[in-house]
C-alpha positions as CSV (number, residue, x, y, z in Angstrom):
1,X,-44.9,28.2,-4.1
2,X,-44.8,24.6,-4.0
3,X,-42.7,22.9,-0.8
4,X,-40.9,20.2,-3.4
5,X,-40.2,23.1,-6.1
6,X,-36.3,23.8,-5.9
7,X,-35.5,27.7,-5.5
8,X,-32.1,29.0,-7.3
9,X,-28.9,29.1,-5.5
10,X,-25.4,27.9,-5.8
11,X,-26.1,24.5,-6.0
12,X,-29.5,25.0,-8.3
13,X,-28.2,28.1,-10.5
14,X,-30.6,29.9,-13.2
15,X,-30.0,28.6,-16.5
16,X,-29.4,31.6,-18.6
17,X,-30.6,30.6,-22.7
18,X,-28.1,33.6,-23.8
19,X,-24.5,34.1,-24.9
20,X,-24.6,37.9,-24.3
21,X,-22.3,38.9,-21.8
22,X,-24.3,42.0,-21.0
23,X,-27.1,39.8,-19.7
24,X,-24.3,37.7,-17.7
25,X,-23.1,40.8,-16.1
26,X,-26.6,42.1,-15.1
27,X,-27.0,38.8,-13.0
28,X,-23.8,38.7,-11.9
29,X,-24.4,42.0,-9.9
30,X,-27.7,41.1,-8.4
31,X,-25.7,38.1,-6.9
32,X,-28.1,35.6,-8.6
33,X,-26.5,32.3,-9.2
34,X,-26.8,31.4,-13.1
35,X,-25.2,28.8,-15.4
36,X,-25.2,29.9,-19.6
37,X,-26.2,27.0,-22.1
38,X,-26.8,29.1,-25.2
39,X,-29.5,28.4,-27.0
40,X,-29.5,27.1,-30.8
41,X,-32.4,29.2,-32.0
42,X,-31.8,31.3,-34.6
43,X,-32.9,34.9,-34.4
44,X,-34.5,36.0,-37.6
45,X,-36.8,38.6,-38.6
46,X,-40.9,38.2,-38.2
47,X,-44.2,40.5,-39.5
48,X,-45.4,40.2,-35.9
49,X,-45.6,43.1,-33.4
50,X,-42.4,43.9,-32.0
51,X,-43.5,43.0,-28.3
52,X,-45.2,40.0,-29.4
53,X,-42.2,38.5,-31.4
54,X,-39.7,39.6,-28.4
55,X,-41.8,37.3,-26.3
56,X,-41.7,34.3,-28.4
57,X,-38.5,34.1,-29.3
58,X,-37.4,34.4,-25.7
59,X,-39.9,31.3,-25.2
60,X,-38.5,29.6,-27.8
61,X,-35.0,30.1,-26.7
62,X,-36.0,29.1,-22.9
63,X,-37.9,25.7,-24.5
64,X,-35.3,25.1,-26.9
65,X,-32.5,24.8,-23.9
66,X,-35.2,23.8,-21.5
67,X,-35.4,20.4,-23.4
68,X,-31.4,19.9,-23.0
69,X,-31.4,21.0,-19.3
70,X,-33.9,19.1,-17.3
71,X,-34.9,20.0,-13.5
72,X,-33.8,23.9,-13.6
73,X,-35.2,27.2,-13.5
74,X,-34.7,29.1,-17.0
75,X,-34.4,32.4,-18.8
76,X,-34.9,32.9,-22.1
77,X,-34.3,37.0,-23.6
78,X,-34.3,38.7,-26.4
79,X,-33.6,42.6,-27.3
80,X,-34.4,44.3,-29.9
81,X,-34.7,48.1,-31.3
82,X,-37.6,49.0,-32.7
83,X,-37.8,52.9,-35.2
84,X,-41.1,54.2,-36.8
85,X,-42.2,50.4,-37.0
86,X,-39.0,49.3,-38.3
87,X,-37.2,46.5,-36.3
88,X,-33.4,47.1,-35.3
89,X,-31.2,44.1,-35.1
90,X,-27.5,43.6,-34.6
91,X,-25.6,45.1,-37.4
92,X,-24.1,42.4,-39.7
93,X,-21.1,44.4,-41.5
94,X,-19.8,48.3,-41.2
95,X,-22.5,49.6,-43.8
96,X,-25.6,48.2,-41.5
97,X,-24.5,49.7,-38.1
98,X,-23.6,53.1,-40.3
99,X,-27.2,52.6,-41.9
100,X,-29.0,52.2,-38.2
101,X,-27.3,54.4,-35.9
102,X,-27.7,57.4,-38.8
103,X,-31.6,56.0,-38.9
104,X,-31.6,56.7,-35.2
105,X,-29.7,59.8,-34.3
106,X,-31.5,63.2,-33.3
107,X,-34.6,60.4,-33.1
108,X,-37.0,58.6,-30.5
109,X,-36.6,55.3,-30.5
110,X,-37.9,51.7,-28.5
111,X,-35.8,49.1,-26.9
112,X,-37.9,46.1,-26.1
113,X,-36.8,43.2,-24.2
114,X,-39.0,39.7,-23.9
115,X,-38.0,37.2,-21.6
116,X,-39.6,34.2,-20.7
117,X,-38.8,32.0,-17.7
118,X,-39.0,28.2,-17.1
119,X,-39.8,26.3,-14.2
120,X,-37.9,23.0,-12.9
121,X,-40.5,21.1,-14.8
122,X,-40.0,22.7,-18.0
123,X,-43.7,24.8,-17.4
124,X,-44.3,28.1,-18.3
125,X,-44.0,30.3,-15.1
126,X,-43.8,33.8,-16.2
127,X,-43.2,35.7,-19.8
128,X,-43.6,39.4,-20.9
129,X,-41.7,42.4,-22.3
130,X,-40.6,45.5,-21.2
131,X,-40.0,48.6,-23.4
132,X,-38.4,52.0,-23.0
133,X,-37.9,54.6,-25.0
134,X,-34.7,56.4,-26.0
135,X,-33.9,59.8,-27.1
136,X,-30.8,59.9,-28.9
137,X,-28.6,63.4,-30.1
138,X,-27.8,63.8,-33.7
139,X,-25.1,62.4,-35.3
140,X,-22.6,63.6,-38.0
141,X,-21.1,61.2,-39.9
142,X,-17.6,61.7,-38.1
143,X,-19.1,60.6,-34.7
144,X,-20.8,57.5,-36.7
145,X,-17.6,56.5,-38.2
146,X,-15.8,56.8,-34.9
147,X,-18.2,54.9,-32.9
148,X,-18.1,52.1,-35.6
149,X,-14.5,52.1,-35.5
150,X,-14.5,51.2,-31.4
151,X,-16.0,48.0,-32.9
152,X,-18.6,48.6,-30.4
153,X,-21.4,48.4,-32.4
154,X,-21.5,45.0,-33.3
155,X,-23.5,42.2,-31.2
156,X,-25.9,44.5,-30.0
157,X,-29.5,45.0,-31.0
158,X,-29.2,48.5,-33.0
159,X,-25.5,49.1,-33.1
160,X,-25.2,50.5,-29.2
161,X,-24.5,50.0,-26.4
162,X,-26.2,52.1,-23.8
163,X,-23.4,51.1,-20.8
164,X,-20.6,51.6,-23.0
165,X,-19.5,54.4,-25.4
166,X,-22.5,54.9,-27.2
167,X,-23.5,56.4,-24.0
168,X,-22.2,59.6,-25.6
169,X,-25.6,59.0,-28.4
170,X,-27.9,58.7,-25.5
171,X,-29.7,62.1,-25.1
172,X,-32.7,60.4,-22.4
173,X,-34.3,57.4,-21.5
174,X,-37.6,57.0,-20.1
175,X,-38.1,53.5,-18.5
176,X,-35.8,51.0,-17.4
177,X,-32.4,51.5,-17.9
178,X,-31.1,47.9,-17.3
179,X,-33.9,47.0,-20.3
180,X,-31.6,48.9,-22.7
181,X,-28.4,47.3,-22.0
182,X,-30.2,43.4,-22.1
183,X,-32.7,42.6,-19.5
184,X,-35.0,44.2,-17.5
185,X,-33.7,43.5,-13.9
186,X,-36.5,45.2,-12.0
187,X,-38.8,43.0,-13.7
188,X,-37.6,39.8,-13.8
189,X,-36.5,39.9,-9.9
190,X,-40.1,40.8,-9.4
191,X,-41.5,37.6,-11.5
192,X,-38.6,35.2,-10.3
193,X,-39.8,36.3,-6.6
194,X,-43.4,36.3,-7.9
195,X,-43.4,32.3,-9.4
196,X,-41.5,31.1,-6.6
197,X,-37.9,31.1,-8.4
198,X,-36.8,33.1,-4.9
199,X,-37.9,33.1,-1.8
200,X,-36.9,36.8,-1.2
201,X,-34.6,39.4,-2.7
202,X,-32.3,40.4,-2.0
């Protein structure tokens, strides 16, 4: 780590390039100190491998805010669900999140996260993704409607949420679990410690 390179804390928060309150709340109880400007990329479908285009986009997102916000550490994310090669995103009316969560129930599935993160100089300091997979019960259509109902399912990458009530969907997991609900926590505190972001943790 470079002496003159400024490492995050209440006075130098993380910039956090998302709106999702899921990924606010994961920060929040690590105690990491983080600011939100949300970033003005628009998250639209791509032919590229799922872990490839989770990546990008997450860069993009992290550049995109990085060139607003000078002199500060970061984070780009993005989420998405991935079925038999199909990519999952958030559910745009009542008829998609009835269409995805039937596509996924009694079914293995893959959550993928990319995040990308930003030096103070606007430099690439670390990027990757992180999947785990998720086993989820079958569903009848009376559980699908209910869920859908809750209003949950809307704003999240597949039509769940794995730290809500579509816990009840959730048959296993194998991986991280905090990758699921928006960020892999595990992960990025090890590459934040790892390109000099902290010193330490906790």
């Amino acid at each position: 780590m470079k002496m003159n390179t400024p490492l995050i804390h209440e006075n130098h928060p993380l910039v956090l390039a998302s709106a999702s309150p899921r990924r606010k709340r994961l920060l929040a109880q690590m105690g990491l100190p983080y600011r939100v400007v949300v970033s003005r990329v628009r998250e639209e479908s791509s032919a590229e491998n799922p872990e490839d285009f989770c990546r990008n986009l997450a860069v993009l997102k992290a550049r995109e805010v990085g060139s607003r916000e000078k002199g500060a550490w970061i984070l780009g994310a993005d989420t998405i669900v991935v079925i038999g090669g199909r990519v999952l995103g958030k559910p745009e009316n009542q008829e998609d999140a009835r269409k995805m969560l039937s596509l996924l129930g009694g079914k293995d599935h893959r959550v993928i996260t990319g995040f990308c993160v930003l030096d103070h100089a606007g430099m690439m300091a670390h990027c990757e993704s992180v999947t785990t997979a998720v086993r989820f019960k079958r569903l009848n259509e009376e559980e699908i409607a209910g869920y859908i109902r809750t209003q949950e399912p809307f704003g999240k990458a597949g039509a769940y949420a794995i730290q809500g009530m579509g816990s009840f969907m959730v048959k296993s997991i194998s991986g991280s679990y905090t990758n699921v609900v928006g960020l892999p926590m595990c992960a990025l505190i090890k590459a934040l410690v790892r390109c000099g972001a902290l010193q330490s943790f906790p």
